[in-house]
Structure formats: structure tokens, C-alpha cells
N, C-alpha and C positions, 0 to 999 in steps of 0.2 A: 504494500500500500504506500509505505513513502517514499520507496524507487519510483512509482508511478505519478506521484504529488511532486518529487523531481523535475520528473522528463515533463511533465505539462508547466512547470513552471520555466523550465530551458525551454518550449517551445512557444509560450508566451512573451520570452525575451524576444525571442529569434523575429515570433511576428511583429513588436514593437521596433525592434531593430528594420525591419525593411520595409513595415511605413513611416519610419523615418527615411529611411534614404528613397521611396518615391518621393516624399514632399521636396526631394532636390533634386530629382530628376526633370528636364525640361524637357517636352517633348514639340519639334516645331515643323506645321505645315505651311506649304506656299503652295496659291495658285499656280497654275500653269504659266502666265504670264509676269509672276513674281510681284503683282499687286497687291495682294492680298497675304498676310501674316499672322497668323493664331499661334499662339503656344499655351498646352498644357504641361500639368507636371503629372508623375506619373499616382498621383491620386486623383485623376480625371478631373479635375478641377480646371477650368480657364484659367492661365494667367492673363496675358496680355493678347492685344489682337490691333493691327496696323494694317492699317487704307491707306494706298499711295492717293495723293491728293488729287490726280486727273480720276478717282470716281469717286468722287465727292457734288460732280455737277447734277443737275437733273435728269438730266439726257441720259445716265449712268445708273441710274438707279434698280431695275431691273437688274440687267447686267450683275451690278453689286451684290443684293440681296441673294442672288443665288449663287456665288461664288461664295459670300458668306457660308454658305450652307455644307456647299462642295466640302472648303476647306475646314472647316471646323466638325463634319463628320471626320474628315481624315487624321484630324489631330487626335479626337476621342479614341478613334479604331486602336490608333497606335499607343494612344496611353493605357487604354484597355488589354492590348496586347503583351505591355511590358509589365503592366501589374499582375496579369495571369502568371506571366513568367516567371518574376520573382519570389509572388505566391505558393508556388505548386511545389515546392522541395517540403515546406511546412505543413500542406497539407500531407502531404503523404505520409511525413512523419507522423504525422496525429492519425493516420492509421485512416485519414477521409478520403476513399478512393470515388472522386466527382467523375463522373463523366467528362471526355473533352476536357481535362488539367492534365 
């Protein structure tokens, strides 16, 4: 019983240890065009996000909004992705065999 009050307490480290190192992880998309700049960290979180100033007009809008979209799925994906990754050594220690980890 306290070998096992152990190892769940080292695997509670371990999971506090590597949401820590996603909250410093940066993850950053660009449009096709390099307009458009989103960056998450890998706690899926938005950090920041930059619009070159030529679509800022009205004429642009359209345009903008869905490049908005584009890129900012693609940052999520990839922050998604590295959280899984980081994630999945812990899980399986904890004996959680998830589907797809």
C-alpha cells in the first residue's frame, strides 16, 4: 500500500512537472501568405495573435476572418498534439491504457 501511495505521488510530480513545461512551450502558426500569426503554448491556451496591417482595411475582411480560422485551428491541432505527447508516458504509467495515447 505505501509502495503504491509512492508511485502515485512520483506520478503526480511527473504530471505537474510537464504542465509546467507546456505552459513554456510556444507553439506558432502562419498563414500561407505569412499574414496572419497565432501562437499557442502547449496548454492550448492562445497566447498572442498578429495581423499584418494590409488586412486590417474593409475590403479584407472576409479574407481575414477566415484565415483567422484557418490558422488558429492549426495552432490548436499542434498544441493538442504536443500535449498528447508529453502526456502519454504518465498515462501509461498510471496503468490508463486510453485509446489513441
Amino acid at each position: 500500500m505505501l509502495d503504491k501511495m509512492k508511485q502515485l505521488y512520483q506520478l503526480q510530480k511527473k504530471a505537474k512537472e510537464i504542465q509546467k513545461n507546456l505552459r513554456n512551450i510556444e507553439i506558432e502558426a502562419k498563414s500561407s501568405n505569412g499574414l496572419v500569426t497565432v501562437v499557442y503554448n502547449g496548454e492550448q491556451k492562445m497566447v498572442s495573435i498578429d495581423l499584418d496591417q494590409s488586412l486590417l482595411g474593409p475590403d479584407h475582411k472576409q479574407q481575414l476572418e477566415q484565415t483567422i480560422v484557418r490558422v488558429v485551428a492549426e495552432a490548436q491541432s499542434r498544441a493538442q498534439a504536443i500535449a498528447t505527447e508529453k502526456t502519454k508516458g504518465v498515462m501509461k504509467e498510471m496503468g490508463m491504457n486510453i485509446p489513441g495515447l
